[in-house]
C-alpha positions as CSV (number, residue, x, y, z in Angstrom):
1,X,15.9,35.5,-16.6
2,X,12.5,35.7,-15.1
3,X,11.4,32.8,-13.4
4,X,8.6,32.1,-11.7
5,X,7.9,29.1,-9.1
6,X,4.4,27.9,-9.1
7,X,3.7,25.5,-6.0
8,X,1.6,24.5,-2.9
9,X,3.2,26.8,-0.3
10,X,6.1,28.5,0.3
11,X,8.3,29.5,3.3
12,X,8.0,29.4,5.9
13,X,5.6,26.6,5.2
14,X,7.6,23.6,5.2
15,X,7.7,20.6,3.7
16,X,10.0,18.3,1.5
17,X,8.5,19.9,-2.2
18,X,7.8,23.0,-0.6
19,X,11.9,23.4,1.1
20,X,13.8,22.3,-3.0
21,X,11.7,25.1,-4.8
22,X,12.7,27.4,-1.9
23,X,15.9,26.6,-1.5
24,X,16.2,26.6,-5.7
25,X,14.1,30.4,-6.0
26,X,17.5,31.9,-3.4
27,X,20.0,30.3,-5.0
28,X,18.4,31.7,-9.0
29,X,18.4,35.0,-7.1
30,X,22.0,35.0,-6.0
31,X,22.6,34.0,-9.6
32,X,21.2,37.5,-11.0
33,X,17.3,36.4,-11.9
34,X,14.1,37.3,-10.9
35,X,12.1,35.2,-9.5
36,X,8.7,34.9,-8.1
37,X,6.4,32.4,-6.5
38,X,2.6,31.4,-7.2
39,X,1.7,29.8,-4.1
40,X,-1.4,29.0,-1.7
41,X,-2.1,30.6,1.5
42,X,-2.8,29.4,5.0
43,X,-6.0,31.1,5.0
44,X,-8.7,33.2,2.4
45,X,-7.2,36.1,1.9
46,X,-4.5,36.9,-1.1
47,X,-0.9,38.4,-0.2
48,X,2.0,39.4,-1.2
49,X,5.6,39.7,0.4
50,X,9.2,39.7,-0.7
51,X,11.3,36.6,0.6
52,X,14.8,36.7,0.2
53,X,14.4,38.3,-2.3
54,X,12.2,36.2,-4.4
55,X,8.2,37.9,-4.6
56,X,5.8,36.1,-3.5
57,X,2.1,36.1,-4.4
58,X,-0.3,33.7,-1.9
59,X,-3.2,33.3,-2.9
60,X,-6.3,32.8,-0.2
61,X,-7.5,28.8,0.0
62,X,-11.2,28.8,-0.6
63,X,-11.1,24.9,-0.2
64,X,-9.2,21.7,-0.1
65,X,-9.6,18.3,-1.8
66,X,-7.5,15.3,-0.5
67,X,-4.7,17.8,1.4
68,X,-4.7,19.9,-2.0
69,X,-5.4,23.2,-1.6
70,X,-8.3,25.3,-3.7
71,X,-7.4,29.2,-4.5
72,X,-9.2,31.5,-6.6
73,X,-8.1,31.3,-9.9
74,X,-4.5,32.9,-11.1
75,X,-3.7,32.0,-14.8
76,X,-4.2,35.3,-16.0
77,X,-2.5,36.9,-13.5
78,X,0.7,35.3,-15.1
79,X,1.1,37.8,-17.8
80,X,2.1,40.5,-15.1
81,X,5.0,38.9,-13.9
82,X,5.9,38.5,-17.7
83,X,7.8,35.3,-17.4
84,X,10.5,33.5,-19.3
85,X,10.5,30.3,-17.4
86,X,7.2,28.9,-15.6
87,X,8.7,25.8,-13.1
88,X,5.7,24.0,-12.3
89,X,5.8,21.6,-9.2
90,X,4.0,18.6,-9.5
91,X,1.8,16.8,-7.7
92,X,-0.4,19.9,-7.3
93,X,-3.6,19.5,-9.2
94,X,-4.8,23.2,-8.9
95,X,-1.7,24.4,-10.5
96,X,-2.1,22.0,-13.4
97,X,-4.7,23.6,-14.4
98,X,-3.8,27.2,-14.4
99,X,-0.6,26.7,-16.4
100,X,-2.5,24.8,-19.0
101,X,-5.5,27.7,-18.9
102,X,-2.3,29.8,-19.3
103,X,-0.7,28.1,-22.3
104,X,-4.5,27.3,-24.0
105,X,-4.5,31.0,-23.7
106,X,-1.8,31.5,-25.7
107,X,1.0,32.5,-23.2
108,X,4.8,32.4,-24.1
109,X,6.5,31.8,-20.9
110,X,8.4,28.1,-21.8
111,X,7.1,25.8,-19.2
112,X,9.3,23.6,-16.8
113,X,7.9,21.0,-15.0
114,X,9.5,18.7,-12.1
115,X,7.2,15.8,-11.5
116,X,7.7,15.2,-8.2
117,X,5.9,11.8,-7.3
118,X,2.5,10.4,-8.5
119,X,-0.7,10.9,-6.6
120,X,-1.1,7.1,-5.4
121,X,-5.1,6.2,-5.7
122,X,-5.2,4.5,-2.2
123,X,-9.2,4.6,-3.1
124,X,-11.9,4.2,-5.5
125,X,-12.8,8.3,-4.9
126,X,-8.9,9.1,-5.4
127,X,-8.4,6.3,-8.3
128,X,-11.6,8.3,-10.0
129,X,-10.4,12.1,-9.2
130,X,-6.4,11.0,-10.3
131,X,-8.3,9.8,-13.8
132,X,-9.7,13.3,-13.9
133,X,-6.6,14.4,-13.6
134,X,-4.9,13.1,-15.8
135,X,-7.0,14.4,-18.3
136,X,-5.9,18.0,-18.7
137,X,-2.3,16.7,-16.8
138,X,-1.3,14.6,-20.4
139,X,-2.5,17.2,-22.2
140,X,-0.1,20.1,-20.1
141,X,3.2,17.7,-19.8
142,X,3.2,16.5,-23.6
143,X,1.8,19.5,-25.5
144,X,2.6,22.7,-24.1
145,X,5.8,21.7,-21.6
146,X,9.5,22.6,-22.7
147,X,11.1,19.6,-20.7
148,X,9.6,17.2,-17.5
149,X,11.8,17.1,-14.9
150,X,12.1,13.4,-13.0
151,X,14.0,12.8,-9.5
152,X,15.5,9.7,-10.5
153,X,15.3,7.1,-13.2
154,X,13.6,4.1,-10.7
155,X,10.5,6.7,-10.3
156,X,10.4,7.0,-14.6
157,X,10.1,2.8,-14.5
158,X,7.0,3.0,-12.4
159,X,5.1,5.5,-13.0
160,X,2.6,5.6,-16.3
161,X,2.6,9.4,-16.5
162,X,6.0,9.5,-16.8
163,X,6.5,6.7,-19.2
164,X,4.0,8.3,-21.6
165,X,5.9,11.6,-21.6
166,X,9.4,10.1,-21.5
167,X,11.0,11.3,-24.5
168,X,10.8,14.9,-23.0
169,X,11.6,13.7,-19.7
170,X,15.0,14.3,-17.7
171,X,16.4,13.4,-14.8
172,X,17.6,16.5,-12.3
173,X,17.9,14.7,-8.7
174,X,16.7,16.9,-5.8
175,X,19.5,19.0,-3.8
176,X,21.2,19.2,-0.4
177,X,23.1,22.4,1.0
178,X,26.4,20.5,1.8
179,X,27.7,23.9,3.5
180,X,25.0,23.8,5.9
181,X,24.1,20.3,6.2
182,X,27.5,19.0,7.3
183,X,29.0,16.9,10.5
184,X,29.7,19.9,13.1
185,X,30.4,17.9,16.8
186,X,31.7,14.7,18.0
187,X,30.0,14.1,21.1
188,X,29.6,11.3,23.7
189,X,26.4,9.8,24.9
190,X,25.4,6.8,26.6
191,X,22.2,6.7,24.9
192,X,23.0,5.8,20.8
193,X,20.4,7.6,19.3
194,X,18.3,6.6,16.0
195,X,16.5,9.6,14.0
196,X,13.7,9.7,11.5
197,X,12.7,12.8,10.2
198,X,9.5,13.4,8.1
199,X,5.6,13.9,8.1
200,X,3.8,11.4,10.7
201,X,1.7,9.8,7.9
202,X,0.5,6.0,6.5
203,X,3.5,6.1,3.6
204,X,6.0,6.7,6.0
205,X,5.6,3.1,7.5
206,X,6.4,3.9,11.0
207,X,4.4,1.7,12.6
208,X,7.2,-0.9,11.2
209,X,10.0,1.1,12.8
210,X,8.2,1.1,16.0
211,X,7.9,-2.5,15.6
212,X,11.5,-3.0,15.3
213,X,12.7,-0.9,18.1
214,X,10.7,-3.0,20.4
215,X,12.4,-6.2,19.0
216,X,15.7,-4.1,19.1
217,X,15.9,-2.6,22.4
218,X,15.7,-6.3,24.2
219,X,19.2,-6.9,23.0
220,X,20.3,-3.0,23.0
221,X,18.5,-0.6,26.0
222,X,20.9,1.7,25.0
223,X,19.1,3.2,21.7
224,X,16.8,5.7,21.7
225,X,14.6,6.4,18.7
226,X,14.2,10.5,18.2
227,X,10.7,11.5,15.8
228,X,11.3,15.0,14.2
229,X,7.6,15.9,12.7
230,X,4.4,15.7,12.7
231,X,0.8,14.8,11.6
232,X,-2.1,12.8,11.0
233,X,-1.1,9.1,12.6
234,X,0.5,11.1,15.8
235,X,-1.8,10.4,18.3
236,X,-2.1,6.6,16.8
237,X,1.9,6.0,17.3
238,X,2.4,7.4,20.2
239,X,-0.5,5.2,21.4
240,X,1.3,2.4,19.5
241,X,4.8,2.7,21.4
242,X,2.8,3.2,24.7
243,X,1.1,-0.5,23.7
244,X,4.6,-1.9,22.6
245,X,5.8,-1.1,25.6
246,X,8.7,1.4,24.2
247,X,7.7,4.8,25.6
248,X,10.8,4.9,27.0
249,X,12.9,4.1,24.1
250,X,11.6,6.8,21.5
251,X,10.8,10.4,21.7
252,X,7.8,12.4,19.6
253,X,9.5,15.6,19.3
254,X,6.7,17.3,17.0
255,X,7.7,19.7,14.2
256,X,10.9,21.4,15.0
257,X,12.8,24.1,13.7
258,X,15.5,24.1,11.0
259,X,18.4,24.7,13.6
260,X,16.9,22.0,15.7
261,X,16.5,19.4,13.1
262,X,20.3,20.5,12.0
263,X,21.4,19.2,15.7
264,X,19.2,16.1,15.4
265,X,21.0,15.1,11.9
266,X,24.8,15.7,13.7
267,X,24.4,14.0,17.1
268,X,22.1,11.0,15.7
269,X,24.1,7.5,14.8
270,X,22.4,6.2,12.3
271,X,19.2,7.3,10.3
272,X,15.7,5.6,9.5
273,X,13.7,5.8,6.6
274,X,10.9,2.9,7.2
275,X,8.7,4.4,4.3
276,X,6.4,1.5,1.9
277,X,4.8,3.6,-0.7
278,X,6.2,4.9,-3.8
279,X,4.7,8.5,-2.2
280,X,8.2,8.5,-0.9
281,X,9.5,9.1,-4.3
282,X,12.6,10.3,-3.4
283,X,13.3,11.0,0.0
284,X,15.2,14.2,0.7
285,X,15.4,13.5,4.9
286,X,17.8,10.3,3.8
287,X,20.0,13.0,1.7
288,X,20.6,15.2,4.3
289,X,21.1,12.8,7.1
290,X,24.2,11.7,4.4
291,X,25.2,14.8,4.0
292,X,25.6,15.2,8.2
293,X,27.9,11.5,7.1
294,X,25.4,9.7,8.5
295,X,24.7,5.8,8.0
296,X,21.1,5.4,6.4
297,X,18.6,2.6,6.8
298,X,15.8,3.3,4.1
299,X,13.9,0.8,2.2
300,X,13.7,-0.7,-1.0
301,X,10.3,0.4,-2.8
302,X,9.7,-0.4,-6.2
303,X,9.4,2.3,-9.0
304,X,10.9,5.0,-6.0
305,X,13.8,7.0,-5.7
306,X,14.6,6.2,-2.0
307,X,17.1,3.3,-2.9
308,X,18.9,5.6,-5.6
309,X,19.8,7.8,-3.4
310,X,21.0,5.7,-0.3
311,X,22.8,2.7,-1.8
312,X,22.7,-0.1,-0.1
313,X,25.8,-1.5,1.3
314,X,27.8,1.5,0.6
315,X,26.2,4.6,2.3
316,X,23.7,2.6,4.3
317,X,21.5,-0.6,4.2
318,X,18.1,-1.4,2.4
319,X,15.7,-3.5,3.5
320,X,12.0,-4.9,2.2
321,X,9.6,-2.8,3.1
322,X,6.5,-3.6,5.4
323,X,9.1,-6.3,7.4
324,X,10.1,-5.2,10.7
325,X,11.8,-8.2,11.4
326,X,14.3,-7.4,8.6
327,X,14.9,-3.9,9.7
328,X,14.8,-4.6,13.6
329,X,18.3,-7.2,12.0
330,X,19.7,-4.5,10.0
331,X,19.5,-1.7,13.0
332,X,21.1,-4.6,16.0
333,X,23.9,-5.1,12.8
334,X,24.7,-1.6,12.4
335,X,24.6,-0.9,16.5
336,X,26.8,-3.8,16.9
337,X,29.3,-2.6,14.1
338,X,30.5,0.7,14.9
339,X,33.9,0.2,12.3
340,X,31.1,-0.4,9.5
341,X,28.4,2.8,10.4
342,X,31.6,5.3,10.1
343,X,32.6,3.9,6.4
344,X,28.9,3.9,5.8
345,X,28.7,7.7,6.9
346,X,32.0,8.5,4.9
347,X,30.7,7.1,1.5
348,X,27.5,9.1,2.3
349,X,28.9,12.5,2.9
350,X,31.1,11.7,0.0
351,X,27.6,10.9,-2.1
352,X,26.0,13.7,-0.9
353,X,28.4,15.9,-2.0
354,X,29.4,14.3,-5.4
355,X,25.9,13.8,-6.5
356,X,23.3,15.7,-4.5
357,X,25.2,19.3,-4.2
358,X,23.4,22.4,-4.3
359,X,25.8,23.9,-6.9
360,X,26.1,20.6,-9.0
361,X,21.8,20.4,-8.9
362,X,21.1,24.1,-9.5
363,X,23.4,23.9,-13.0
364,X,21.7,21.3,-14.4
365,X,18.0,23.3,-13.2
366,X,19.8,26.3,-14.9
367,X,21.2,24.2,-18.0
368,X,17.4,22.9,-18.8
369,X,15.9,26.7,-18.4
370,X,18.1,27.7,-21.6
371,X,18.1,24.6,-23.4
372,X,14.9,23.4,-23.9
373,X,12.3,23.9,-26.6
């Protein structure tokens, strides 16, 4: 088959959306297909480049509204790469609109679209712009798209796109490489370490977690909180820890590398996923902490995937979100039950694997691609 990714960015921009449709374009090409990408670029000017084998065509940014990115338009570039599968990854309003152009047009290619998360109108502007939206969105998902892809069925009972397109809606959960993210050391330390992983931004809740490891590190010195990533609310939490008086307890390590990130997953004790908005629809950071057998401590948002995936009291522990009381409680429980944070990381591994595999996820991707309408 001919495939083509459509998307914000593409490696080596990272990012959790960005990472899945990667990951999902080399695996398709070690399965015989070709596959390309229709992605933004960093700056103005167009490109193109072959990534493990998958081509890929960036296209220059001329703008950006709320984080998305504004190219030049591509719709009728489509008919070169002659597709038989357009996989459209959602939220990415830009993109919207060329695969409908494309379709109005009359193209054939059948269209696949994962709907990742909802764009959450935190304000009047973004409540008025995701109405917009939503005009020409409908219009692509329910008329002119083979099958909508959802991450997991709690994100479906939320979220009113979704329910008005549900009878061609399916649920394909996102994937982890359990070959590559898998427990590789056992190793000592005095220090027990805590991890979160992700983009320093509002929905992430950190300001919570910070929180709690204040009221945690009274009864326990002996953690340490690692940060892997970066962004806008940086500055503000390390400022925060500085003012909680915890500077010495957690670590900003910035962005850091895939092989870096890999040794943070296998020599951290237990993981932290403090998120409170249902823009963490899913949370991949949680899976692949599992997959390293890790214990996770996420929290339970309505309408998200987040609790799906990490079930409480069998790879992990949930908590309300927003309450750092509750998850300061949950972190001194599993520090203080070591017995309990190894069955936790067992189930999760075995979770991970059962569930969340790259082989298992790709097959049902590849299942949908030939089945639908």
């Amino acid at each position: 088959m001919k495939i083509l990714q459509v998307g914000k960015f593409f490696h080596p921009i990272e990012g959790g959306i960005e990472d899945y449709y990667y990951e999902l374009s080399k695996e398709l090409v070690k399965r015989g297909n070709i596959v390309s990408a229709f992605v933004s670029n960093t700056g103005k000017n167009d490109s193109h480049e072959t990534v493990d084998g998958i081509h890929v065509y960036r296209f220059g940014i001329t703008s950006k509204i709320f984080n998305a990115p504004i190219s030049r338009p591509y719709f009728h570039l489509i008919r070169r790469i002659n597709p038989d599968i357009i996989h459209l990854h959602c939220p990415n309003p830009l993109a919207e609109i060329n695969i409908l152009l494309y379709k109005l047009l009359g193209g054939k290619a059948k269209v696949i679209v994962t709907y990742h998360s909802d764009v959450i109108p935190y304000t009047i502007i973004l409540r008025t712009l995701n109405f917009i939206r939503s005009l020409y969105l409908l219009p692509l998902l329910k008329l002119f798209s083979s099958k909508v892809i959802a991450t997991s069925k709690n994100y479906i009972s939320k979220s009113a796109i979704l329910q008005l397109v549900e009878d061609n809606v399916s649920v394909v959960p996102l994937f982890v490489d359990t070959d590559i993210f898998k427990p590789r050391t056992k190793r000592k330390s005095r220090k027990t370490t805590l991890l979160f992983a992700g983009r320093l931004v509002p929905y992430k809740g950190l300001q919570y977690l910070l929180d709690a490891i204040k009221k945690v590190s009274r009864r326990r010195p002996d953690i340490f909180l690692c940060i892997a990533g970066d962004g806008i609310l940086r500055k503000e939490l390390v400022a925060l820890a500085k003012n909680l008086g915890i500077s010495n307890s957690v670590k900003f390590l910035g962005k850091v590398p895939t092989k870096r990130l890999l040794d943070l997953y296998d020599k951290c004790d237990i993981f932290i996923l403090p998120s409170i908005f249902r823009s963490e629809a899913f949370g991949l950071a949680q899976l692949q902490a599992m997959s390293f057998g890790k214990p996770v401590i996420s929290t339970d948002i309505p309408g998200s995937g987040v609790p799906f995936v990490n079930k409480n009291g069998e790879t992990g522990l949930v908590v309300k979100p927003r309450n750092s009381l509750a998850l300061s409680e949950v972190i001194i429980y599993l520090l203080d039950n070591q017995n309990i944070r190894k069955t936790f990381g067992v189930n999760a591994r075995k979770r991970a694997t059962k569930f969340f595999s790259k082989k298992t996820i790709v097959n049902q991707i590849l299942s949908i691609y030939k089945n639908s309408r």
